[in-house]
C-alpha positions as CSV (number, residue, x, y, z in Angstrom):
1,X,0.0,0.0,0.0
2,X,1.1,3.3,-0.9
3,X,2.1,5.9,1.7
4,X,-0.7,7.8,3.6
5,X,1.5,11.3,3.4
6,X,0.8,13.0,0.2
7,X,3.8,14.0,-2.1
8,X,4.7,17.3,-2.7
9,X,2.2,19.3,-5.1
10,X,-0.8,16.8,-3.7
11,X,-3.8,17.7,-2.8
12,X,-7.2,15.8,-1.6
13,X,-10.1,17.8,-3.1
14,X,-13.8,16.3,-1.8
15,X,-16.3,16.2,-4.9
16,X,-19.9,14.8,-4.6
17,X,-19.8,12.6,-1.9
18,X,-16.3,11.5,-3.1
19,X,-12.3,12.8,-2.4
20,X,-10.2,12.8,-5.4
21,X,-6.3,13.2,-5.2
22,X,-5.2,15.9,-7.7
23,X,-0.9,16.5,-8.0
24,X,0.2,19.4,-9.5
25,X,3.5,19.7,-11.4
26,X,5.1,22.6,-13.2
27,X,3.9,26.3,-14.9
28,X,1.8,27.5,-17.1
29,X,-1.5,26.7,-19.2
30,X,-3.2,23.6,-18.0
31,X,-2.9,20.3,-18.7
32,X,-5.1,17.2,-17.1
33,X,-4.0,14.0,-16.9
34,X,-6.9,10.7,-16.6
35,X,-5.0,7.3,-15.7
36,X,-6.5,3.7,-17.1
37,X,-8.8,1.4,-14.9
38,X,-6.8,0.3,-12.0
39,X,-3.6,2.3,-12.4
40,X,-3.2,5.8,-10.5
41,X,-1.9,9.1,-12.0
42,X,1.6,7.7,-10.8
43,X,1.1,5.8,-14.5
44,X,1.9,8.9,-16.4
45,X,5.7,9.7,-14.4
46,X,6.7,9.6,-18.3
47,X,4.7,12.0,-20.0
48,X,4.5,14.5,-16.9
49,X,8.2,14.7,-17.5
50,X,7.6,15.6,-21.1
51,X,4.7,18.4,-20.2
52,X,5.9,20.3,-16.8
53,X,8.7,22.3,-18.0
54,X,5.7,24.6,-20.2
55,X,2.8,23.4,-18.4
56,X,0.7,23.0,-15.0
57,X,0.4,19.7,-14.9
58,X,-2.8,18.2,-13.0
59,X,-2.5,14.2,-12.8
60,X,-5.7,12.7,-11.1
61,X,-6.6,9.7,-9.6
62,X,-9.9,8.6,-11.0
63,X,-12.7,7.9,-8.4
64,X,-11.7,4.8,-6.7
65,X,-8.6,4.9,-7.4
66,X,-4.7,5.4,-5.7
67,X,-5.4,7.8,-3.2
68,X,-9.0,8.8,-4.1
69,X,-12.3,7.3,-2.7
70,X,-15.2,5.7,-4.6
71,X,-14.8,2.3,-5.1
72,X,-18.0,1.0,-3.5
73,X,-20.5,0.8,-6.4
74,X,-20.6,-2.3,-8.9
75,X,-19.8,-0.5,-12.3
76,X,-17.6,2.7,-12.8
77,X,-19.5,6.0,-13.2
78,X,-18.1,7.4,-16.3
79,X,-20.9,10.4,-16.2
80,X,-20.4,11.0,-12.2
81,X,-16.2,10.9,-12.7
82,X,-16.4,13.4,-15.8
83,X,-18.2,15.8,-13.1
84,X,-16.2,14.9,-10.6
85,X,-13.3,16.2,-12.1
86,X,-14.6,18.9,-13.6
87,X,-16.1,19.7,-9.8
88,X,-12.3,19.2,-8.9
89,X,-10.8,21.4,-11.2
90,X,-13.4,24.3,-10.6
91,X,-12.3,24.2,-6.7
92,X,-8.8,24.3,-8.3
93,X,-9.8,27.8,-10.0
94,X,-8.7,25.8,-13.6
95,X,-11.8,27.3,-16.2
96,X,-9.8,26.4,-19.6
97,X,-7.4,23.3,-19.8
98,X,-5.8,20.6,-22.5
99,X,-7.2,17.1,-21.3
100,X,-5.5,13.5,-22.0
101,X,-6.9,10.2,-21.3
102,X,-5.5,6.5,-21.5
103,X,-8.4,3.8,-21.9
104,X,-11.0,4.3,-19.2
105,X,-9.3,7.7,-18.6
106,X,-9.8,8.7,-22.3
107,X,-13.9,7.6,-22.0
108,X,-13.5,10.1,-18.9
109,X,-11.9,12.7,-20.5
110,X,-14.5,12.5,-24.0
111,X,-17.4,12.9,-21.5
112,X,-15.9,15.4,-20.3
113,X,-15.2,17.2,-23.3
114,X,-19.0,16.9,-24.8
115,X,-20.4,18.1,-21.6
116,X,-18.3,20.9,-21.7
117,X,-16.9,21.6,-24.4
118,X,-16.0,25.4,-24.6
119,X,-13.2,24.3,-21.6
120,X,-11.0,22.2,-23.2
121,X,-8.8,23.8,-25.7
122,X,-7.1,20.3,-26.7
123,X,-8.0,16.8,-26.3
124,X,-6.1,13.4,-26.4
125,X,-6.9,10.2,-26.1
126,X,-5.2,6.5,-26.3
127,X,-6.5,3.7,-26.3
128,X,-9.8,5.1,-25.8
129,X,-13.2,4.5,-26.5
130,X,-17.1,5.2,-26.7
131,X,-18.5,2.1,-25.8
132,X,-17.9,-1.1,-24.8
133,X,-17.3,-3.9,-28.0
134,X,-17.8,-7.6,-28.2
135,X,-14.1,-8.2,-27.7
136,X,-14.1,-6.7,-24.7
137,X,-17.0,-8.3,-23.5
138,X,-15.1,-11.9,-24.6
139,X,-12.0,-10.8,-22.4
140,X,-13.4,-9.6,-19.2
141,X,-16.2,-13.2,-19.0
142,X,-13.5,-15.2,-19.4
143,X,-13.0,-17.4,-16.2
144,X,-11.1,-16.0,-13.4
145,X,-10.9,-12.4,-14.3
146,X,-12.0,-11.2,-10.8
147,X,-8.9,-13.4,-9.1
148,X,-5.7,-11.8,-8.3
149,X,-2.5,-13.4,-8.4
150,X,-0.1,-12.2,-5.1
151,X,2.0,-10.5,-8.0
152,X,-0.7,-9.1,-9.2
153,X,-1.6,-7.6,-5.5
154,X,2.0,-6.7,-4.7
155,X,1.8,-4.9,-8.2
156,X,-1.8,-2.9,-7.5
157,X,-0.9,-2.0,-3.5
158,X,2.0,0.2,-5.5
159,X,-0.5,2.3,-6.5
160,X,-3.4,2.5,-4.4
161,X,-3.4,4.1,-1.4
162,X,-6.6,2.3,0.9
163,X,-5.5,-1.2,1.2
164,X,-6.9,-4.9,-0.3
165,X,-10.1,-4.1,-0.3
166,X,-9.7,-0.9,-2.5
167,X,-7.7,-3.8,-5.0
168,X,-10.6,-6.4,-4.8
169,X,-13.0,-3.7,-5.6
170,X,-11.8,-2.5,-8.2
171,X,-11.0,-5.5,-10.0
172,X,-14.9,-6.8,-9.3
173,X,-15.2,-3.2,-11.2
174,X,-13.6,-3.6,-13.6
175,X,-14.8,-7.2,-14.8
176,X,-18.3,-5.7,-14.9
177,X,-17.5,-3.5,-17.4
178,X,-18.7,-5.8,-19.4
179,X,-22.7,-5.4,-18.4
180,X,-21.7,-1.6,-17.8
181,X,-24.9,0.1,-19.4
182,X,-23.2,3.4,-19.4
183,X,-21.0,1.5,-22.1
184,X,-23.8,0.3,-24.1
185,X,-24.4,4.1,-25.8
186,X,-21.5,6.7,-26.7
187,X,-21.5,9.9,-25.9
188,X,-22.2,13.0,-28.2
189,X,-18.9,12.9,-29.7
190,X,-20.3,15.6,-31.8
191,X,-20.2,18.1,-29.6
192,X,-16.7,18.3,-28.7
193,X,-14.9,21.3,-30.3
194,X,-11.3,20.6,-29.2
195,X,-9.2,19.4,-31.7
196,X,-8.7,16.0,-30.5
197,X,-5.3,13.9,-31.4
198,X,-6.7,9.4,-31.4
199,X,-3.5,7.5,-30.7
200,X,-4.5,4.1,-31.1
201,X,-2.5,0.6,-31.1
202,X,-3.4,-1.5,-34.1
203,X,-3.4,-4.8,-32.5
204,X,-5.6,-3.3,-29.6
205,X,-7.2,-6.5,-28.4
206,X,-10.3,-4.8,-26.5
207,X,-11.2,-2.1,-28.5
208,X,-9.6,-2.8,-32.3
209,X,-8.6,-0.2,-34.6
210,X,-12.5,0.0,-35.9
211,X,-13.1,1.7,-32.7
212,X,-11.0,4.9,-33.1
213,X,-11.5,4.8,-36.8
214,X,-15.4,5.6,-36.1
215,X,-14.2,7.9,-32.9
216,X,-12.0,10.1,-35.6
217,X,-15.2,9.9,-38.1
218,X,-17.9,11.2,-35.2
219,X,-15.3,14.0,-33.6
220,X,-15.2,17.0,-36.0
221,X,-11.6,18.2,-35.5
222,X,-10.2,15.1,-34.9
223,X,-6.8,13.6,-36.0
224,X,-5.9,9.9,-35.9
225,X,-2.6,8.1,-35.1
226,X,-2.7,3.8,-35.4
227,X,0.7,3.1,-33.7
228,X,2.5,0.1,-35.8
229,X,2.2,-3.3,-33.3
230,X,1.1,-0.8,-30.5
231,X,-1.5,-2.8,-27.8
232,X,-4.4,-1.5,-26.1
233,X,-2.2,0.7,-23.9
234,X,0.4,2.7,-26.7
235,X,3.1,4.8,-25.0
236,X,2.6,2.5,-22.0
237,X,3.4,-1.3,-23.2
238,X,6.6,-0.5,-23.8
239,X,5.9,0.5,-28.0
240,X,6.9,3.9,-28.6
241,X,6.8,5.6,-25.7
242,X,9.1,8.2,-26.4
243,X,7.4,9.3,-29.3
244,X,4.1,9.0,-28.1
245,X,5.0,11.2,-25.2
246,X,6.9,13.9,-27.8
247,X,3.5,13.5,-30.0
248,X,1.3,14.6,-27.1
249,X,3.8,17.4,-26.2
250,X,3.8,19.0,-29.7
251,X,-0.2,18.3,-29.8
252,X,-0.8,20.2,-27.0
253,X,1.2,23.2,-28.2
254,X,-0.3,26.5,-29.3
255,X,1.6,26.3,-32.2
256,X,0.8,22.7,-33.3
257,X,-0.3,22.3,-37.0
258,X,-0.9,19.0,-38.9
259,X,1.6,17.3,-40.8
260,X,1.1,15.2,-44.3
């Protein structure tokens, strides 16, 4: 289990009915960060490193998650976590902000960008997606998904701050993602007006290339990115990580423009 005492630039902010650990790094025009399902904003130590040096850096721990609360319900709250954080980053004083999301993060961080979308001046996401697909589905049924190995647990109390229980819960979570009926209808992708950079891995075994193909199609200024042999997790399973990382950097710039 991670230690109680919060690192420097850590704060615990409470948000409807739920605390949610925000850390803050670097100066300047805003930047949020939304972790994957079961991983902490500690998962991102490579790209804050890229971002902090031009930006204020906001990495948050999704509800339930590392040192947050909110881990009690059966299915993950994709609606109540985009409000959440946006709750969190109105106590902060943050009204405008550039916004990446990793898998679960990235479903965060889309919601979030439909709801309200004159806030985010950029968007990101990898790995991401609008709903839940049959692959998926196939994974998470498969026999044994909700047991934990004791590597597994010595892995997942590196992250989260509130003990076993926290760990069990969230793996029970995140098997039922599966019957998840906030997963069964996308968002208005539509409606976000951020230009939006899709980093996807093409052998993605959850959410296939199809998925970010129809993302880039629905999102109006959207730009796509299929990382050669990247998985479901690209920048993070070990597949161009570097670049990713410089990618997202030069995305979030002011002076960004598209290349061909």
């Amino acid at each position: 289990m991670i230690d109680g005492a919060l690192p420097p630039g850590g704060r615990l902010l409470p948000v409807e009915g739920v605390t949610l650990y925000v850390e803050e790094h670097g100066t300047g025009d805003p930047v949020v960060l939304l972790h994957n399902f079961t991983n902490s904003g500690a998962g991102w130590a490579f790209l804050v490193r890229e971002l902090a040096s031009r930006h204020r850096v906001l990495v948050v721990d999704l509800p339930g998650h590392g040192r947050s609360t909110g881990w009690e319900d059966r299915f993950f709250d994709y609606a109540g976590a985009a409000r959440r954080v946006l709750g969190a980053l109105d106590r902060l004083g943050v009204e405008r902000f550039r916004l990446v999301g990793v898998s679960t993060g990235g479903a965060v961080a889309l919601r979030m960008a439909a709801v309200q979308p004159d806030r985010v001046n950029a968007l990101v996401v990898l790995g991401s997606f609008d709903r839940i697909t049959d692959e998926a589905i196939a994974i998470l049924s498969k026999p044994g998904q909700e047991e934990l190995t004791d590597d597994e647990l010595a892995e997942q109390r590196g992250r989260h701050a509130h003990g076993d229980d926290q760990i069990r819960a969230l793996q029970r979570m995140f098997c039922n993602e599966r019957e998840n009926p906030q997963l069964r209808e996308a968002p208005p992708l539509d409606r976000i007006r951020a230009r939006t950079l899709i980093i996807h891995g093409d052998h993605d075994k959850f959410f296939p290339p199809r998925v970010a193909v129809a993302m880039y199609d629905a999102i109006p200024k959207a730009y796509l990115w299929v990382v050669p042999d990247g998985g479901h997790l690209p920048g993070f399973d070990g597949r161009e990580p570097a670049a990713v990382a410089a990618a997202i950097r030069d995305f979030l710039g002011d002076g960004w423009s598209p290349r061909y």
